[in-house]
C-alpha positions in Angstrom: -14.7 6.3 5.7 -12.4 8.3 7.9 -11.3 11.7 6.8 -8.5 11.6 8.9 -6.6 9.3 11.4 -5.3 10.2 15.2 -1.9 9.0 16.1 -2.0 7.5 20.1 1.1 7.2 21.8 0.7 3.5 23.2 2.5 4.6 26.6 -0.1 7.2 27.7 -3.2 7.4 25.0 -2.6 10.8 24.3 -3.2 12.3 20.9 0.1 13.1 19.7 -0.8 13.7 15.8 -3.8 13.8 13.2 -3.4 13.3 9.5 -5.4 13.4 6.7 -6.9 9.7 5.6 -6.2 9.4 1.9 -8.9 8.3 -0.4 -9.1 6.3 -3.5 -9.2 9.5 -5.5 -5.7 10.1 -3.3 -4.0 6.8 -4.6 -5.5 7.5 -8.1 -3.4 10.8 -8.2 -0.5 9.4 -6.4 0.2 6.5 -8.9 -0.7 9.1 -12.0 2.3 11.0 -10.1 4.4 8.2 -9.8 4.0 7.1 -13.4 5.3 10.2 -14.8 8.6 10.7 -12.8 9.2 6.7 -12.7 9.3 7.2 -16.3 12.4 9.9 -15.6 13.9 7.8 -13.0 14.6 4.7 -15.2 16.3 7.2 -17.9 18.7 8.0 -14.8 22.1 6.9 -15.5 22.5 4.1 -13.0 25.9 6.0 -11.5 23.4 9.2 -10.4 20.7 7.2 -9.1 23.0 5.5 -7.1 24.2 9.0 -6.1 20.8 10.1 -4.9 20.1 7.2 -2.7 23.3 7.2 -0.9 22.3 10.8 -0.2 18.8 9.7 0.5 20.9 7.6 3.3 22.8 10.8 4.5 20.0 12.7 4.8 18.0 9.9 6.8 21.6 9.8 9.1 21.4 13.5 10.0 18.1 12.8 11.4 18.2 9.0 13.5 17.6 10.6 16.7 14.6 12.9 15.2 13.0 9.5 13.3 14.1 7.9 16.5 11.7 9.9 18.8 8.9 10.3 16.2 9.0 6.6 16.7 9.1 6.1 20.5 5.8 8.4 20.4 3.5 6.8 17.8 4.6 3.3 18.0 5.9 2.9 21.9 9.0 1.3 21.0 11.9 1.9 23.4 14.3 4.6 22.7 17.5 2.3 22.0 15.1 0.2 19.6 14.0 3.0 17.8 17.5 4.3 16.8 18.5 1.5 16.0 15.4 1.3 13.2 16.4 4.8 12.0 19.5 3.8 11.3 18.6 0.1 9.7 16.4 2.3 7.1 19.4 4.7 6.5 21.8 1.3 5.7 19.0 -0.4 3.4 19.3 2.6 1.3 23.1 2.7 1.6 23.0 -1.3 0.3 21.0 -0.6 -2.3 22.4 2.1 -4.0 25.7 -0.3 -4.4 23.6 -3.0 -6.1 21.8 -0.2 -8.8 25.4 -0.5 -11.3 25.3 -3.8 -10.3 22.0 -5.0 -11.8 23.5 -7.1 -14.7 21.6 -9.1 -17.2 23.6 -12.8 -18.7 24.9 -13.3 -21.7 24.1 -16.8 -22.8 25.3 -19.1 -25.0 23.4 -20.0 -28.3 24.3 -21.1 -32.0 24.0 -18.3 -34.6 24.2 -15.8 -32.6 24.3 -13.7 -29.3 21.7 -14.0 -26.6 21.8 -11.4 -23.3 19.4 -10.9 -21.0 18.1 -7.4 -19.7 16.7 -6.5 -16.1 14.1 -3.6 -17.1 11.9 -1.9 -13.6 8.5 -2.9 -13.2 7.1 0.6 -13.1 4.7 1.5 -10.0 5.3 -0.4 -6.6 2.3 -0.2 -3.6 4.5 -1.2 -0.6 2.1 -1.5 2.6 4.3 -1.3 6.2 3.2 -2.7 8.9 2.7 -1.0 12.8 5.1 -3.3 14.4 8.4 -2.2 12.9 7.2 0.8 10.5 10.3 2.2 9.6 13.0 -0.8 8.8 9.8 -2.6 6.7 8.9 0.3 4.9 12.0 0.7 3.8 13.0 -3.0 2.8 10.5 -2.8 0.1 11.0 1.3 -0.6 15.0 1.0 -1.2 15.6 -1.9 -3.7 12.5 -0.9 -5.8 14.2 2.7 -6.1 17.1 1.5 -6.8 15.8 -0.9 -9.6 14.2 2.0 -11.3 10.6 2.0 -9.9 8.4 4.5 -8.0 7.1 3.3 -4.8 3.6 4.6 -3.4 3.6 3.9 0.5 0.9 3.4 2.4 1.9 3.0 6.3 -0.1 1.8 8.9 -2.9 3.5 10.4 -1.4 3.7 13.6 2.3 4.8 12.7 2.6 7.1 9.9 4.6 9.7 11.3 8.1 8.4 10.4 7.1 7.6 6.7 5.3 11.2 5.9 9.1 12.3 7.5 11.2 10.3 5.4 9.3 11.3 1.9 10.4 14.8 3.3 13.8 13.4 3.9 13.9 12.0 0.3 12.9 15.4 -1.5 15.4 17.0 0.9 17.8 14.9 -0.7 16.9 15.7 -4.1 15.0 12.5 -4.9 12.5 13.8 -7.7 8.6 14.6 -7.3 6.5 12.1 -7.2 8.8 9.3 -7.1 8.2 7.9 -3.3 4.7 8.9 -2.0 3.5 8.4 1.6 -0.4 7.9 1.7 -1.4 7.1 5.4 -5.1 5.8 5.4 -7.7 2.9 6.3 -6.8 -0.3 4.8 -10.2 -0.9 3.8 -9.7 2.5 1.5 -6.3 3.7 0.4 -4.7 -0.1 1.1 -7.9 -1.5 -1.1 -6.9 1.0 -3.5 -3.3 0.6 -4.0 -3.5 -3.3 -4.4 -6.5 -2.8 -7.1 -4.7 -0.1 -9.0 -4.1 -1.0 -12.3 -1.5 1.2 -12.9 0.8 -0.5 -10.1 3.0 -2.9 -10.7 3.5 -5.2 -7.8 2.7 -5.1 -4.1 4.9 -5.5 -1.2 2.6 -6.0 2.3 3.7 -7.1 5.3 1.2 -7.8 8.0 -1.2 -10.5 9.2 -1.2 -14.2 7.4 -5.5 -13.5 6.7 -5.0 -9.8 5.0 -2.2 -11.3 2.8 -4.8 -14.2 1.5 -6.7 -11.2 0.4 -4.5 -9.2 -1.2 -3.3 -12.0 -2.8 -6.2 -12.9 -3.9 -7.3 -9.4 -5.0 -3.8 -8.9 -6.9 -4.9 -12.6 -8.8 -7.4 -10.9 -10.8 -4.8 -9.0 -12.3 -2.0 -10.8 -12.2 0.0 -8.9 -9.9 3.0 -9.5 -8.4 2.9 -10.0 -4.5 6.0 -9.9 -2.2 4.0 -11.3 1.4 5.8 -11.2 4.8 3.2 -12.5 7.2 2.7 -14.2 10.8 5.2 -16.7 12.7 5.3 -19.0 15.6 8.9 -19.8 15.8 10.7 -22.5 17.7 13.8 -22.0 20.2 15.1 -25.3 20.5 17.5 -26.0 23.5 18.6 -29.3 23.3 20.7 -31.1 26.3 24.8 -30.8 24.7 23.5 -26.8 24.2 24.7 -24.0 26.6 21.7 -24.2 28.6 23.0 -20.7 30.8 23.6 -19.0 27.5 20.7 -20.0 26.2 18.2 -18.9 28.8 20.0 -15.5 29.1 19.2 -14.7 25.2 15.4 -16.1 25.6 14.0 -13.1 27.0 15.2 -11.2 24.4 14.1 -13.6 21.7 10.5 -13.0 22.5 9.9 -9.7 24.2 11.7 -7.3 21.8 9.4 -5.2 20.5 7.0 -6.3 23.2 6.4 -9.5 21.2 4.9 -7.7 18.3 7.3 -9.7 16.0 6.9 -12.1 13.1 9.7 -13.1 13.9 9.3 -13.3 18.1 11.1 -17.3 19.4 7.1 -17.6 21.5 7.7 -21.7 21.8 10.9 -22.9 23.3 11.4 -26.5 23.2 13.6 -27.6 25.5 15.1 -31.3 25.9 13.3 -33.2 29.1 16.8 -33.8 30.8 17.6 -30.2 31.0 13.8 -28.1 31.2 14.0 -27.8 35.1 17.2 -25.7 34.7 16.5 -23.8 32.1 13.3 -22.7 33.8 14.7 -22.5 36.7 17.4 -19.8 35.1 14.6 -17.9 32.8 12.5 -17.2 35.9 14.2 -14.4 37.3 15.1 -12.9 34.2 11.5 -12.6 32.9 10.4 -11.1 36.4 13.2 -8.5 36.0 12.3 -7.7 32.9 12.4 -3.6 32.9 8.5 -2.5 31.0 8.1 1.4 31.0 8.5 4.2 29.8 10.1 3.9 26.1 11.6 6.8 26.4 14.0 6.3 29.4 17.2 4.2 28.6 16.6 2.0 31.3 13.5 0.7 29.9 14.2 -2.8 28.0 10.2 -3.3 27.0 7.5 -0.5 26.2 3.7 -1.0 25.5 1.6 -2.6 22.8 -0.1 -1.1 19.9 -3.5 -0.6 20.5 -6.1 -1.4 23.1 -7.2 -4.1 20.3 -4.1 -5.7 20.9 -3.6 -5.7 24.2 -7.4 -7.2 24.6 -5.9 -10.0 22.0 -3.0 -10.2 24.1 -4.9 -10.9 27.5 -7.6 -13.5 25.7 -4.5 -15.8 25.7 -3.3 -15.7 28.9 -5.4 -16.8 32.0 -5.2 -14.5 34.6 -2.3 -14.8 37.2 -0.7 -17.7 34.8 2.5 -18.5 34.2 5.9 -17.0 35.2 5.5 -13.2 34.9 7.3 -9.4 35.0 5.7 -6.5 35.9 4.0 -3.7 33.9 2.8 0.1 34.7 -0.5 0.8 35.8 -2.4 3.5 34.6 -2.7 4.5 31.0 -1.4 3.1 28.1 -1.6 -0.5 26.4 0.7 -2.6 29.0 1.4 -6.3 29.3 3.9 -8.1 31.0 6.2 -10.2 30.3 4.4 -14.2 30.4 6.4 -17.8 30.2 3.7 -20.2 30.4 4.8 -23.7 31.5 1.3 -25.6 31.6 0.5 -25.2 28.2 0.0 -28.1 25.9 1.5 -27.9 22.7 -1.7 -28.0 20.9 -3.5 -25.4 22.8 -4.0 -22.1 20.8 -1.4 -20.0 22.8 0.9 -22.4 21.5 -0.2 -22.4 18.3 -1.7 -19.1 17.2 0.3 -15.8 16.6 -0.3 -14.2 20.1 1.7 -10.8 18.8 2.5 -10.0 22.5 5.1 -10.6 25.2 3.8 -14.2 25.8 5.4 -17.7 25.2 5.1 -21.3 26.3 8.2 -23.4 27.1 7.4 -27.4 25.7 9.6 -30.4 26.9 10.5 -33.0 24.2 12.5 -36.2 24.3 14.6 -36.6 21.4 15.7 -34.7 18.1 13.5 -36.6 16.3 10.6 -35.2 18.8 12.1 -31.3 18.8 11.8 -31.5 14.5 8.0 -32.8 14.6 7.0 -30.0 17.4 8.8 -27.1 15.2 7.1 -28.0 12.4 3.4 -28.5 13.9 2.6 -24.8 12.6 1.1 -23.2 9.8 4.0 -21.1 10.2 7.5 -21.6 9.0 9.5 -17.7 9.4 12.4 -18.3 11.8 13.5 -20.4 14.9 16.8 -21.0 16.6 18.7 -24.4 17.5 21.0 -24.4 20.5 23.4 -26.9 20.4 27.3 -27.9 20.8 27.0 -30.9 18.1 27.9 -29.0 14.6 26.2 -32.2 13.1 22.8 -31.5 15.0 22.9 -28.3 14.1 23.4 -28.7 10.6 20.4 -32.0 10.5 18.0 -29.9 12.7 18.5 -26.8 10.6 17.6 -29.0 7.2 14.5 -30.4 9.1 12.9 -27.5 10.5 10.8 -25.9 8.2 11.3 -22.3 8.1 13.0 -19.7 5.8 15.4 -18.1 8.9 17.1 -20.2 11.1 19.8 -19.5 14.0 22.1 -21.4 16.1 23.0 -20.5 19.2 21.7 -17.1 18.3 18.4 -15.6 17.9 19.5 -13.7 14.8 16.9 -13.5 12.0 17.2 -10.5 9.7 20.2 -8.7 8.5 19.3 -6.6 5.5 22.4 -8.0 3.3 20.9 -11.5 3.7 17.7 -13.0 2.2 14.4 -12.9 4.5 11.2 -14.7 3.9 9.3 -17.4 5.2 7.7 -21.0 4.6 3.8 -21.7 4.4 1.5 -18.9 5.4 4.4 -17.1 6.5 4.7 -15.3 3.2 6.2 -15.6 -0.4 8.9 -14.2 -1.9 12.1 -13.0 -0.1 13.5 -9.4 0.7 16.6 -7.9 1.5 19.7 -9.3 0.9 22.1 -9.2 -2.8 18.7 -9.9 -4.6 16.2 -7.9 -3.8 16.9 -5.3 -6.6 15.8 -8.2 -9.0 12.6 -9.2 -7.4 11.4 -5.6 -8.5 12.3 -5.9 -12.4 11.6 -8.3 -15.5 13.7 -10.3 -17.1 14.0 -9.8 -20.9 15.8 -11.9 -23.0 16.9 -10.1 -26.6 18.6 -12.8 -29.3 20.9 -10.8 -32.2 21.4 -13.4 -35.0 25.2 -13.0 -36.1 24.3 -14.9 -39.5 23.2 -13.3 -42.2 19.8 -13.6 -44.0 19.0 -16.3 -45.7 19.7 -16.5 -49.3 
């Protein structure tokens, strides 16, 4: 068991923090904590608690550069990226504290009396963030469980947990109360083991590879426990002939190196119709080889490094050397990969099958609609895709067909955090963000007041 866990910074491999490695004994004391001022937070009137988030939010907007740069050093990502996380974490708190006065029960209809359903906090949340995106995920589960009336206990990755331990500063700052959000960095294996055993928390939120959701799952079973699981993808972009096949090849860079491809969400197959694949790779070509990888920190730069040595080793078993169309990457230290379109790969080959969670992707001809629906669906996965097509009646057949819980067209747009999120099949279950995610963190209970008197 570690005591305490070195930050890297993926572009050069320095040490750029240490932090203590919490314990079990540290969760223990952290949901004890969270107990007692939970039990204060629900007695909030819903108009103040409102009032604290949205300065939670103004607080967190005073300091997007700061979050912005802690970000670009533990987790690589470029600088433009990184703000623009800082700043989705300050609006998820914003959107929530407009839905906490809008939590309403029903009142339903019954004989002999009046029935009305009340939506009461689940008590302790353990919401585990992933590496990839640590800020915007941590707070997707952090801000509607607040806002609901729960304390949230966070445990960030091991890599990146430099921006959490700043925003529970942030939240005290703003006069959120003791105890209510926590930030316990440590080993998975420990303080994440902990968390999801505790029987004093309510529900767990994890986002993070399809096999350690099976086991939380399966370790929150024993108990009961509700599980919110965003996990792995391997999602379709689907060009078909009619589409804007320019347009279309100009977004597909994007659509899997953002985030240097560490992204459930990441388009890593394209399927593109037979009668217009030549083009289309002819046009993506020059665009992946121009791809800008460097430093995160200069403006310029459009993709940073990976992770971890681990990944980039995962990264590179994929990908024979020399294959496919390719960028170009810095030497030296840190974690780099280029940018890789692979051509010759079949569609049941495990690059195009397996979550690669690196700038990698395989382009796959196919015949006919009918063809495009059976290769998008021949995954365990089912998180997001995109259809590219001028026939609004395609569109609308395909996106019924596919099997996955966010779908574009003519876009690569997946996650806005004022619609729904979630995915089909070991993707995940459950859905975050948008106008319900308040009531995925309380239970429904249903009161009945008789309006007749006693019997005689």
């Amino acid at each position: 068991m570690l005591e305490s866990l070195q930050v890297l910074n993926p572009a050069t491999e320095d040490v750029v923090a240490t932090v203590p490695a919490a314990t079990a004994a540290d969760v223990d004391a952290a949901v004890a904590r969270a107990v007692r001022a939970q039990e204060k937070w629900a007695a909030v009137a819903p108009a103040d608690r409102a009032r604290l988030l949205r300065r939670f939010a103004a607080v967190i907007d005073g300091h997007v550069e700061e979050l912005a740069r802690l970000e670009v050093r533990e987790a690589g990502h470029v600088i433009g990226n990184a703000r623009w996380e800082a700043g989705n974490a300050r609006d998820l708190f914003e959107y929530a504290a407009g839905g906490v006065e809008r939590l309403n029960g029903r009142q339903i209809p019954v004989p002999g009396g009046l029935d009305v359903t009340i939506l009461e906090p689940l008590g302790v949340i353990g919401v585990i963030a992933p590496w990839n995106f640590p800020m915007p995920i941590a707070a997707w589960g952090t801000a509607p469980a607040l806002a609901a009336g729960n304390a949230v206990v966070l445990k960030p990755a091991e890599t990146t947990p430099l921006t959490a331990l700043r925003l529970a500063e942030l939240a005290l700052e703003a006069g959120l109360p003791e105890g209510l959000f926590q930030v316990l960095p440590g080993e998975g294996a420990v303080a994440g083991d902990a968390l999801v055993e505790h029987p004093g928390v309510a529900k767990i939120v994890f986002t993070g590879s399809t096999r350690v959701g099976k086991q939380i799952m399966a370790k929150c079973a024993d108990r009961v426990k509700r599980v919110t699981l965003e996990l792995g993808g391997k999602s379709p972009n689907i060009v078909f002939a009619d589409a804007d096949v320019e347009a279309a090849a100009l977004a597909a860079p994007g659509s899997f190196l953002d985030n240097s491809g560490q992204d459930c969400c990441a388009r890593t197959r394209m399927l593109v119709q037979r009668s217009v694949y030549d083009r289309f790779v002819e046009l993506l070509t020059p665009l992946v080889e121009s791809y800008v990888v460097g430093d995160p920190a200069d403006e310029k730069t459009q993709m940073g490094p990976l992770i971890s040595r681990a990944q980039l080793e995962r990264v590179r078993s994929y990908v024979p050397a020399g294959a496919g169309i390719r960028g170009s990457a810095p030497e030296g230290p840190g974690f780099w990969f280029p940018p890789t379109v692979l051509t010759d790969a079949g569609p049941t080959s495990p690059v195009a099958v397996e979550e690669v969670f690196g700038p990698v992707a395989v382009v796959l001809p196919f015949e006919d609609e009918a063809e495009a629906v059976r290769l998008a669906n021949a995954t365990e996965y089912g998180l997001s895709g995109s259809i590219w097509t001028r026939d609004v009646g395609r569109a609308l057949r395909v996106s019924q067909a596919v099997r996955a819980g966010n779908l574009s067209v003519n876009s690569h747009s997946s996650v806005r955090y004022w619609t729904p999120f979630g995915g089909y099949g070991q993707s995940g279950l459950g859905r975050e963000l948008g106008p319900d995610a308040l009531a995925a963190f309380t239970e429904t209970k249903n009161v009945f007041i008789s309006t007749e008197g006693p019997a005689q």
